[in-house]
C-alpha positions as CSV (number, residue, x, y, z in Angstrom):
1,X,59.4,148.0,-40.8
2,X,56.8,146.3,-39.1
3,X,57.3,142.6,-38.0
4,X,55.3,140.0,-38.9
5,X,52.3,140.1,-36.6
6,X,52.4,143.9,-35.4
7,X,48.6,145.1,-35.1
8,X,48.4,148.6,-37.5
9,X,45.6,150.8,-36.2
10,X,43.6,152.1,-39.4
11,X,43.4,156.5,-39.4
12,X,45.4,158.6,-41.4
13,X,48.7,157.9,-40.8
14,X,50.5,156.0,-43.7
15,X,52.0,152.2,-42.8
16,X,54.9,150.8,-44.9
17,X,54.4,146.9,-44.8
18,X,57.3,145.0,-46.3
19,X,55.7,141.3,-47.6
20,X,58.6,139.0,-48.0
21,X,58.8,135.5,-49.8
22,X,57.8,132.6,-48.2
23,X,59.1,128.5,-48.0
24,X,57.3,125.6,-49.5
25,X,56.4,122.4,-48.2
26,X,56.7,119.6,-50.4
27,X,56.0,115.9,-50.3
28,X,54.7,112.8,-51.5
29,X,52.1,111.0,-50.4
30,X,52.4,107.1,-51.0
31,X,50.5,103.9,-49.9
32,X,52.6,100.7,-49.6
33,X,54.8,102.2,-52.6
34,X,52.7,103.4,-54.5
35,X,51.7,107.2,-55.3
36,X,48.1,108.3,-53.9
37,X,46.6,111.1,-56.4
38,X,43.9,113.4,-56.0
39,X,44.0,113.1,-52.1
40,X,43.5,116.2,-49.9
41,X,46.6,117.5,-48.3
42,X,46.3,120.6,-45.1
43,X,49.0,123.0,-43.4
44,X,47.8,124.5,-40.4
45,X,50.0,126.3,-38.2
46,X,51.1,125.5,-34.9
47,X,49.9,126.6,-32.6
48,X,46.7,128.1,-34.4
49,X,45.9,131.0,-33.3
50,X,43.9,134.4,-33.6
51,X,43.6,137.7,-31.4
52,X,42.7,137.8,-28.0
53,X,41.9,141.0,-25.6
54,X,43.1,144.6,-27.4
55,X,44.0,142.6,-30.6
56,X,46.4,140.5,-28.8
57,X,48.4,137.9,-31.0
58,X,47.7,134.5,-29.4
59,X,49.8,131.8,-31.6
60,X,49.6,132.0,-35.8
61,X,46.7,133.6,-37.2
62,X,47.2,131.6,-40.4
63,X,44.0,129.5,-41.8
64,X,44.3,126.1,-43.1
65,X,46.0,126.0,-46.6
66,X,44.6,122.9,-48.6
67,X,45.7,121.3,-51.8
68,X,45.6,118.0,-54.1
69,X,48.2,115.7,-54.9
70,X,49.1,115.2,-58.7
71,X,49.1,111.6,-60.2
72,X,52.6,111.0,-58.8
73,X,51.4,111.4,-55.3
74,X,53.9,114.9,-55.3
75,X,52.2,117.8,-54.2
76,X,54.1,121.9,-52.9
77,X,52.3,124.3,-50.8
78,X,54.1,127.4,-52.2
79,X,54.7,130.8,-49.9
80,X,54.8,129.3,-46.4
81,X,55.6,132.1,-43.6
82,X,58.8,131.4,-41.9
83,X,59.9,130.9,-39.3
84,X,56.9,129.7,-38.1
85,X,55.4,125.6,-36.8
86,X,53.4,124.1,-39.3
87,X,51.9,120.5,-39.4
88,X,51.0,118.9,-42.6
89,X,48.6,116.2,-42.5
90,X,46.6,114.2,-44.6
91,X,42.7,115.5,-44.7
92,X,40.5,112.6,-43.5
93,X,37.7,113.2,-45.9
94,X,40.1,112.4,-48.8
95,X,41.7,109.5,-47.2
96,X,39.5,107.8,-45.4
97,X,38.7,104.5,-47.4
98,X,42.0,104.0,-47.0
99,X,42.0,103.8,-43.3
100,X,44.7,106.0,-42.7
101,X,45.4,109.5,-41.6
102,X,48.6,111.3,-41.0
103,X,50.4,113.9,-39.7
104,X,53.4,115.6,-39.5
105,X,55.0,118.7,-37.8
106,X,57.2,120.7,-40.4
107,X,59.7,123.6,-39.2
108,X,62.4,125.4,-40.8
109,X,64.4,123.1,-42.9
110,X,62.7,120.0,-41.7
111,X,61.6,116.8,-42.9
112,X,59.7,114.0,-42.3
């Protein structure tokens, strides 16, 4: 079985690749008390990555993961990879009349 990040050169040869479940982030965005809907939540990992030289794996290779929050100010980013560092934050074009911005680091089991 292959681990998470191992680089699979393409040819012939057949590659079993066992996907697994991932965790969800959830929260609630509130502003003195009271919910804040249809703002623009992100998940980046930490540190971001990509490849470097010969496919190298140089932190996560994950892209930002955006969604809304409901009415309640509740919102779950579903299928997270674990274990890895994520930060959460709020996304500044969605937020930004309200003079705010935040951010916070999520890891296994955490919560902020």
């Amino acid at each position: 079985m292959a681990s998470a990040f191992d680089v699979i050169p393409s040819g012939t040869e057949n590659h079993v690749i066992t996907l697994t479940d991932g965790a969800a982030v959830r929260g609630r965005l509130v502003e003195n008390g009271k919910p804040v809907e249809n703002a623009e939540v992100g998940l980046i990992g930490r540190p971001r990555g990509g490849y470097g030289a010969n496919l190298q794996l140089i932190g996560y290779p994950y892209e930002e993961i955006r969604i809304g929050t409901q009415p309640d100010g509740r919102f779950v980013i579903t299928n997270v990879p674990v274990p890895a560092d994520w930060y959460v934050y709020g996304k500044m074009g969605s937020l930004a009349t309200r003079g705010c911005y935040w951010s916070c680091r999520v890891q296994h089991k955490a919560r902020c």
